[in-house]
C-alpha positions as CSV (number, residue, x, y, z in Angstrom):
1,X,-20.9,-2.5,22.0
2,X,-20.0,-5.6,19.7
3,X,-17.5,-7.8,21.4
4,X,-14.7,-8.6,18.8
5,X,-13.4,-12.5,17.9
6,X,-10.5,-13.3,19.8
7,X,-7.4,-12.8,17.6
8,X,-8.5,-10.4,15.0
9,X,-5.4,-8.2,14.3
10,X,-4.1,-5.1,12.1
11,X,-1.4,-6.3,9.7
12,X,0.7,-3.6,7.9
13,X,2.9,-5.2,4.9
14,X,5.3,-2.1,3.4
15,X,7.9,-1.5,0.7
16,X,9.3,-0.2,-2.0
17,X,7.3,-0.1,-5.6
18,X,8.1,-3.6,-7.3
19,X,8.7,-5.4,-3.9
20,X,5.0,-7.5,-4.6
21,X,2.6,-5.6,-1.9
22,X,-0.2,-5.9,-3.9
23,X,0.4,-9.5,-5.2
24,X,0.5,-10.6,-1.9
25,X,-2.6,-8.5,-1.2
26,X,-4.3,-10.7,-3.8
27,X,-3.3,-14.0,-2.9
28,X,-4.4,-13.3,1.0
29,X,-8.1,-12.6,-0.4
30,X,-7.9,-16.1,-2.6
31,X,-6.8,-17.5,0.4
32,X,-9.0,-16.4,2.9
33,X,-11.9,-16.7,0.3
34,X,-10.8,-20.2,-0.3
35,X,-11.9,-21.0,3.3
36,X,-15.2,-19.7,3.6
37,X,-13.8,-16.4,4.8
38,X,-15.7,-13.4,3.9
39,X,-13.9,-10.0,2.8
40,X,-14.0,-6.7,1.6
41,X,-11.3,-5.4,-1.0
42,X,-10.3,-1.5,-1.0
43,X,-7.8,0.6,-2.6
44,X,-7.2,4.3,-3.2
45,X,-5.1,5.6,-6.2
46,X,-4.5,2.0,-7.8
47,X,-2.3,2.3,-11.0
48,X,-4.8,1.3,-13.6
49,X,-6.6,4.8,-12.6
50,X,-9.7,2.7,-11.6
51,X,-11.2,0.6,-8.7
52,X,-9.4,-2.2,-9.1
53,X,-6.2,-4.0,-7.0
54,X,-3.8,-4.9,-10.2
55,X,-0.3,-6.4,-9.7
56,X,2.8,-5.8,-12.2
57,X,2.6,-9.5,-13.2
58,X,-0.6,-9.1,-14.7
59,X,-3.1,-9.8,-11.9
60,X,-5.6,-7.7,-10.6
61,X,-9.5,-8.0,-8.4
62,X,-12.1,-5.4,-8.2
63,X,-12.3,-3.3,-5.3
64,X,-13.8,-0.6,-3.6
65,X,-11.9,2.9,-3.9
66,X,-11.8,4.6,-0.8
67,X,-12.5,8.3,-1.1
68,X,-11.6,11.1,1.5
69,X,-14.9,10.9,3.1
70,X,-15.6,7.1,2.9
71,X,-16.4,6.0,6.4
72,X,-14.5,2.6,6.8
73,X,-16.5,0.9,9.4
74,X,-19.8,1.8,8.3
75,X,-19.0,0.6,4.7
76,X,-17.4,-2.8,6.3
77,X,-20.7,-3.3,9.0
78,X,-22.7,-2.1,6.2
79,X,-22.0,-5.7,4.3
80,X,-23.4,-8.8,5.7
81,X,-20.8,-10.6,8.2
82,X,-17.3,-9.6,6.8
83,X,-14.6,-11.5,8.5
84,X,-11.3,-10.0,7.0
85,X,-10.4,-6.8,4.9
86,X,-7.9,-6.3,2.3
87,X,-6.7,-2.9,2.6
88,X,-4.5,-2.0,-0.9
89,X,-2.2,1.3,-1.0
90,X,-3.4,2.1,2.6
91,X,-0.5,4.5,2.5
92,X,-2.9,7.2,1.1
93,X,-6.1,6.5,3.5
94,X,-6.3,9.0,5.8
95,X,-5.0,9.0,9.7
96,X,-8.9,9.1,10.5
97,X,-9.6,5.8,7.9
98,X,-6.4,4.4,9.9
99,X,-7.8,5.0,12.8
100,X,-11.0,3.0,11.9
101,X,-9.2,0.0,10.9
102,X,-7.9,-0.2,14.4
103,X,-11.7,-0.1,15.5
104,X,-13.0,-2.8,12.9
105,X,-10.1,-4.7,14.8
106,X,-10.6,-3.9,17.9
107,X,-14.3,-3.6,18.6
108,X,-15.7,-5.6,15.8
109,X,-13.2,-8.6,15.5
110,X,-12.6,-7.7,12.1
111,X,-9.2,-8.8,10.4
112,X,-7.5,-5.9,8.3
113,X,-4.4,-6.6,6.2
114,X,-3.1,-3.5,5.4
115,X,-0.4,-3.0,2.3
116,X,1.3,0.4,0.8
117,X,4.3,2.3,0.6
118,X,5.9,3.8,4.2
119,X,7.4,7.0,2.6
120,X,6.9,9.3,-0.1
121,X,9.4,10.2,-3.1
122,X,10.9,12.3,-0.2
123,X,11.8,9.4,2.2
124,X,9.4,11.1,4.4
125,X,6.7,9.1,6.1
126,X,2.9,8.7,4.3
127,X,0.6,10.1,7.6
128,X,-1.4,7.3,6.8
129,X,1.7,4.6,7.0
130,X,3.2,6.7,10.3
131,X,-0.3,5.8,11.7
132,X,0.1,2.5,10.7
133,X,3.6,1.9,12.1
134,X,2.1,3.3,15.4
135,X,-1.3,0.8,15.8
136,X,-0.9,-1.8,13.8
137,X,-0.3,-5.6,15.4
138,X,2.1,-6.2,13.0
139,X,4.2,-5.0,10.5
140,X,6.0,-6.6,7.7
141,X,8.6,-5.4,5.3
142,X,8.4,-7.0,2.5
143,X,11.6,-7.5,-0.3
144,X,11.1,-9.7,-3.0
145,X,14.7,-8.8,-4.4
146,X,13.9,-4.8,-5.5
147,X,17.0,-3.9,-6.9
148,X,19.0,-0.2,-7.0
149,X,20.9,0.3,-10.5
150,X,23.9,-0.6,-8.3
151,X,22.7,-4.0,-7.0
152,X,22.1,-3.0,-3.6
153,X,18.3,-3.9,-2.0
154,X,15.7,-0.8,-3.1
155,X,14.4,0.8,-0.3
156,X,13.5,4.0,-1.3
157,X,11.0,5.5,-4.1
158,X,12.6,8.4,-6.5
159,X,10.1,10.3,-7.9
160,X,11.9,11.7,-11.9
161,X,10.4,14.6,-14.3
162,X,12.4,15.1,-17.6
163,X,15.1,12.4,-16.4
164,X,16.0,14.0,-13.4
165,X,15.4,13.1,-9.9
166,X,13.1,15.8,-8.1
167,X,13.0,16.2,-4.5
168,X,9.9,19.1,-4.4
169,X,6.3,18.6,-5.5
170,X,3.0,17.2,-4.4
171,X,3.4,14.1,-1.8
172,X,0.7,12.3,-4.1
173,X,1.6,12.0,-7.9
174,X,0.4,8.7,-9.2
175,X,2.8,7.3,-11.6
176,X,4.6,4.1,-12.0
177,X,8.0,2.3,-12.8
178,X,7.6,3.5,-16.8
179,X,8.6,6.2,-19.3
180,X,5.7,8.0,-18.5
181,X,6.5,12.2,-17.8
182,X,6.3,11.6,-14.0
183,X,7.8,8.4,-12.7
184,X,9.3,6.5,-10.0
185,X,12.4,4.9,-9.7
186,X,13.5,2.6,-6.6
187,X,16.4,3.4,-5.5
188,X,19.4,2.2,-2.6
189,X,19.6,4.7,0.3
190,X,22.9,5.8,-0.6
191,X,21.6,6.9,-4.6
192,X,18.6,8.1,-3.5
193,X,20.1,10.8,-0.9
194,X,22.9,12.0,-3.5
195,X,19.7,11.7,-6.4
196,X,21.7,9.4,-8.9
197,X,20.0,7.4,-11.1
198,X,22.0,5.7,-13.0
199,X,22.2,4.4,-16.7
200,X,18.8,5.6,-17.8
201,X,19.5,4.4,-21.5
202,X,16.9,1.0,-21.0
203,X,14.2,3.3,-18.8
């Protein structure tokens, strides 16, 4: 069995939509990359609808989408000496794709950054983030100032059809912060539990 570096960890970086996961997921490749480092990029259900890791401020990598079935550690062994992977919306992988980041970690010496969403439009926990909270080295929240409406900090993601907060449905409806007919909204604690969203004249 393949003895792993000393040191390699599982990093899991969470939020709320807008709170930069996915710019930061970016700049850890560049920086990495910068260094000699060599890495893998994955996603699932990125919001450009393609494989790709693209940020809200207009940046974006290509990556490899990771489909229901996609072995993690024989696509990362498959690739010639990978040191680190960047692991985009991990909050959709599956608890078995979870489960073989830890062992890229843990058995290869493989470093896995991990960034998505911890709960659903519900506030209930992703599986694939629970598993996360429960392996992973470390774990990060990020807040780059994700407001509420009211000013408070964002913490929770509102899923809206027709202009009205919706609390049933599918766990996994890709949308985004737009007009489109599905959309998200982030939201305080307090707002999101009593479904108000506000002024929604500039939405």
């Amino acid at each position: 069995m393949p003895t792993a570096r000393r040191g390699a960890l599982l990093k899991f970086y969470f939020g709320p939509m807008d709170c930069g996961k996915s710019t930061l997921a970016l700049q850890l490749n560049y920086n990495h990359g910068r260094q000699g480092r060599r890495g893998l990029v994955l996603t699932k259900h990125d919001r450009s609808g393609g494989a790709r890791v693209t940020s809200r401020i207009g940046i974006g990598h290509e990556a490899i989408e990771v489909t229901d079935d996609l072995d993690l550690v024989k696509l990362v062994l498959s690739r010639p000496a990978i040191d680190y992977v960047i692991c985009d919306e991990a909050c959709f992988y599956s608890v078995r794709q979870i489960e073989q980041l830890a062992d890229l970690v843990d058995e290869h010496g493989i470093d896995v950054y991990a960034f998505g969403l911890a709960s659903d439009f519900r506030s209930v926990l992703f599986p694939g983030a629970q598993r996360l909270f429960e392996l992973a080295d470390e774990v990060c929240r990020l807040q780059v100032e994700v407001l509420c409406w009211c000013g408070r900090p964002g913490l929770l993601n509102a899923r809206v059809v027709g202009g009205a907060m919706v609390r049933t449905g599918e766990q996994v409806v890709i949308g985004d912060t737009d007009v489109s007919p599905v959309r998200y909204q982030v939201l305080c604690r307090r707002h999101h539990r009593t479904g108000d969203l506000g002024d929604q004249t500039g939405q």
